[in-house]
N, C-alpha and C positions, 0 to 999 in steps of 0.2 A: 489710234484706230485707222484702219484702211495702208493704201500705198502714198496718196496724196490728198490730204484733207484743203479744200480750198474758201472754208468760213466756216466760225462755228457762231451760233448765236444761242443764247439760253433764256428763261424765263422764272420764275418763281412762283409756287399753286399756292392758292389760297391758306394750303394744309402744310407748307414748308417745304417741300419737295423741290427740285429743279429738274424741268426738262430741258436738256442738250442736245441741239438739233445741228449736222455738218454736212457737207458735201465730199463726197472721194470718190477719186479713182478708185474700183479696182478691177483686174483681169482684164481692163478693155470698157468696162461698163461703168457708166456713169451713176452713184447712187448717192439716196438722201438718205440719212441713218440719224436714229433716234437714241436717247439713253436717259435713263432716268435714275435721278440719283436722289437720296437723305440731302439733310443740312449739314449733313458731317462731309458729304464728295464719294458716299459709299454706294458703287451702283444698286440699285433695286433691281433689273433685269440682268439675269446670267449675261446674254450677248447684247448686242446696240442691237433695235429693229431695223430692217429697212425698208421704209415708205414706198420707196419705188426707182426702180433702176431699168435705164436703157441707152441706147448709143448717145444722145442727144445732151450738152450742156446745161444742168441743174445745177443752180446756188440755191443755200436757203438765204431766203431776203428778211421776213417778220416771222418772228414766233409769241405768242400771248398765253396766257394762262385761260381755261376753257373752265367753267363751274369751280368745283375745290378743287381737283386733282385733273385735269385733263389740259392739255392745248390746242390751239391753232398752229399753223405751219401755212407760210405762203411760199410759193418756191416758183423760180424765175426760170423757166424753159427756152431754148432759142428761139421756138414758132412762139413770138409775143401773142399770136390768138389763141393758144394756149396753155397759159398761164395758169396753175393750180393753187386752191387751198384746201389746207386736207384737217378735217377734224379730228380729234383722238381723243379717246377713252383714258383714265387713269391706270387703266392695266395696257397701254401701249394698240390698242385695237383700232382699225380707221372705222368712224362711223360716218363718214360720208366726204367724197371731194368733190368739186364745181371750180368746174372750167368759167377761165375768164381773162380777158384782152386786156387787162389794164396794164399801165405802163410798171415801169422797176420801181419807181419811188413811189409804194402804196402807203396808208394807215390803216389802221387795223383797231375795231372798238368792238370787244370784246359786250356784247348785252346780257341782261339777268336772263332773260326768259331763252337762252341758251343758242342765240344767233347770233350775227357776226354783223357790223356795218363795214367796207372796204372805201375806202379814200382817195383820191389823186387829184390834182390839178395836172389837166393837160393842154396841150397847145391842137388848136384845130382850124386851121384854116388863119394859120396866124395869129387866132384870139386865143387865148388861155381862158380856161371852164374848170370848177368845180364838180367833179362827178363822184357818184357815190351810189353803191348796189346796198340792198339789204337782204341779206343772206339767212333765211330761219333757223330756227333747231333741226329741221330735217334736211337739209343743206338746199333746201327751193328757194330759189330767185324769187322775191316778195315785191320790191320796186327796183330801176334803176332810172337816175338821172344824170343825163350825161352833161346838162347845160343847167345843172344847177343854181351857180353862179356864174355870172360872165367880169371879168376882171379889165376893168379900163388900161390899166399901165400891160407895159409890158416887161418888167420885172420885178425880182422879188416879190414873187406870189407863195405862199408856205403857208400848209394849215400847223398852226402851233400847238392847237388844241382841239380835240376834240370828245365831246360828254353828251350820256342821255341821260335828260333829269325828268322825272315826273312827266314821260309824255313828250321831251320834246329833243330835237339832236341842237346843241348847241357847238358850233365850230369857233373856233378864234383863228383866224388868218390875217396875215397879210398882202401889200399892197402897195408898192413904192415906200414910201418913207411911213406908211403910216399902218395899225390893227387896230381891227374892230371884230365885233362878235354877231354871227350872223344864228339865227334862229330858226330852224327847220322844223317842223310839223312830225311826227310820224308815218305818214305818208309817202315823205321826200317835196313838200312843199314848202316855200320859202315864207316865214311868219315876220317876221323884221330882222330891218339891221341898225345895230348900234352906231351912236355919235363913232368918229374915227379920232385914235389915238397916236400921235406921233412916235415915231421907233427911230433907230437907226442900224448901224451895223451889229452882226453877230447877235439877232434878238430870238431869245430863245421865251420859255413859258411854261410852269405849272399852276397845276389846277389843284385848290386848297381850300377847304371848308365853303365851298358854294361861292370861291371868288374865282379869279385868273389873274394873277401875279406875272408881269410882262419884264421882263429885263431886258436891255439894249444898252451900245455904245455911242453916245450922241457923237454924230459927224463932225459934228464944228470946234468942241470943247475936250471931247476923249473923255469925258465922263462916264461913268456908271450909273444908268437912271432907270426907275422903276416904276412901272404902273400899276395898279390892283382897283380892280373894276369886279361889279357883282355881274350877273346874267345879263342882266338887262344893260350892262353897259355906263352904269352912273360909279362910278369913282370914289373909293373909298377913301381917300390919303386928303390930309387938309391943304396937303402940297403936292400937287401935280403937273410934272413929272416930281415925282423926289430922287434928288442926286445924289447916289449914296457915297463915290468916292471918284476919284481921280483913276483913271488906270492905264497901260500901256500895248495891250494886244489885248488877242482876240479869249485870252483866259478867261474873259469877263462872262461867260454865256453856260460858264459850268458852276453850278450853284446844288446843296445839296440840304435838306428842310426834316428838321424835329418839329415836334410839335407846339414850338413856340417860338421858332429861331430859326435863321437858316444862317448859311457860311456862303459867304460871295468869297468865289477864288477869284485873284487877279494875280496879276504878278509885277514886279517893280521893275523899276530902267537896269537892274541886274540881273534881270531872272529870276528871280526867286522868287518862289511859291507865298504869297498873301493872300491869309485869311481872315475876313473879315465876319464876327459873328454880329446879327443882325436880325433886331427887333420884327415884326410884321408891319413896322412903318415904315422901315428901312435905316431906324437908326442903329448907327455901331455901336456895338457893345464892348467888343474886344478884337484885337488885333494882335493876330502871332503872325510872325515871319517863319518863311522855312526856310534855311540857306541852302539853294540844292542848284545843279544846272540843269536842266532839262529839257527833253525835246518840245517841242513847241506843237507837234499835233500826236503828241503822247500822253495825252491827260482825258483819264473818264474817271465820272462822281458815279456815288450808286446812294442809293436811298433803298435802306433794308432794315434789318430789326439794328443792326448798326451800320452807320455811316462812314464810307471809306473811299479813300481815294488814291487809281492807280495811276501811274507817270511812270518813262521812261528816262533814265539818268544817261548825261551827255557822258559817259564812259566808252573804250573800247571795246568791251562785250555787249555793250548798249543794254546793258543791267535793267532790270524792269523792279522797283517796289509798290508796296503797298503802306498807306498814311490813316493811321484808325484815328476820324473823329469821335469826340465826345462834347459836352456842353464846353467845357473849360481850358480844353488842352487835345494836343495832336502828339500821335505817339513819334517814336522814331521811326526812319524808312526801316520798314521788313520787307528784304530780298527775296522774291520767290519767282523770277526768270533770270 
């Protein structure tokens, strides 16, 4: 679609659908276009819509899924003061945008009662701050706090997670070398914050049955080590950190979770794709190797009604497949770029 597409990002509705959100050129004019397709990739709108078009530089940054059928759209304009997020209907309709200054790297938390929370850690005056708007159902600014949290170091600040459970905004971020889980009010007031859990490089994090599962690559050993902490921060594993394996790069941060299991990709002093399937304590179950060369910042997991994973192969057309997990076995690459 378009003359120049410059990102596309997609999402998945509650109801199985996907919406496809990009950027392109066309004519001179800069627009954001929408398309909304089946779980088969068959469009549901005759044309892509388009959100909004004009001379000025639009990416689209975050898209979420909105009730059953609808999403969010954040999109990154040149006047950083305004910066848009534009709601939509299930039949492709906007039902409200709100302007807003925050920086490129937002999150986006999606609420039942059909509002939006917005995210960022930013630097102000030298100190980095947790800030965070609450955006209603009717697109009104409800709170905003810009000094949230105030962050003592000064790197590696990242919220990993973020959840609203029964009443409260729970974040997991970090903070030098270490995550903890901070507990926010409805409001936007700060209620507690949890003991602090050692990380290291490449630490990523999902959110699972009312825990947070923390993965990272310890600095000193190059291990794979895991944490899983309830709300409140107290630690479920009888071994904490638990080391789940040895590994060699940064593969170690893409991990993808059934309902009983999950797969730590790493990869070995060869390259090759290591899959480790793995209990909710973090013991391994089973280990397949995949003999493949691959680009090293060409690998995404996806967690869907099946489990798969894309990478690009070290070839001269730089070949793109797809790798279908299941509990017991990995298919072969399927070539589809």
């Amino acid at each position: 679609e378009g003359n120049f597409i410059y990102r596309e990002k997609s999402t998945v509705t509650t109801l199985g659908n996907i919406f496809i959100t990009w950027s392109e050129l066309d004519d001179g004019y800069r627009k954001l276009k929408l398309q909304k397709t089946n779980s088969e990739g068959e469009p549901i709108w005759d044309e892509p819509i388009t959100i909004d078009e004009n001379d000025q530089l639009i990416l689209e940054k975050n898209i979420i899924k909105s009730g059953d059928d609808g999403c969010f759209i954040n999109a990154i304009y040149r006047d950083r003061a305004n910066q848009k997020i534009y709601k939509i209907d299930s039949d492709g309709n906007l039902l409200w945008q709100y302007s807003h200054n925050a920086s490129y790297a937002i999150d986006l938390l999606e609420l039942d009662n059909g509002g939006i929370l917005v995210s960022e850690i930013d630097d102000i005056d030298n100190s980095c701050y947790l800030q965070c708007s609450y955006i209603n159902n009717s697109g009104t600014l409800v709170w905003e706090n810009d000094l949230l949290y105030d962050f003592l170091s000064s790197s590696s600040e990242e919220i990993l997670e973020q959840q609203f459970i029964d009443g409260y905004f729970y974040f997991l971020l970090t903070e030098g070398n270490n995550c903890f889980v901070l507990k926010v009010s409805e409001n936007g007031e700060v209620i507690e914050q949890s003991d602090l859990f050692p990380t290291g490089i490449y630490t990523s994090a999902k959110y699972i049955d009312n825990s947070f599962f923390v993965f990272y690559i310890n600095n000193d050993t190059e291990d794979l080590e895991m944490h899983n902490f309830d709300l409140s921060g107290t630690s479920l594993l009888d071994e904490d950190p638990k080391v789940i394996c040895s590994t060699y790069n940064w593969k170690a941060d893409d991990f993808t979770f059934s309902e009983n299991y999950f797969y730590a990709i790493v990869s070995d002093a060869n390259e090759n794709l290591v899959f480790h399937k793995c209990n909710f304590e973090g013991e391994i179950l089973n280990t397949i190797t995949h003999n493949t060369e691959l680009s090293n910042n060409g690998l995404q997991v996806f967690d869907q009604d099946v489990d798969f994973v894309s990478y690009f192969g070290y070839t001269p057309n730089l070949e793109s497949y797809l790798l279908i997990l299941n509990e017991d076995s990995i298919s072969e690459p399927i070539y589809y770029l």
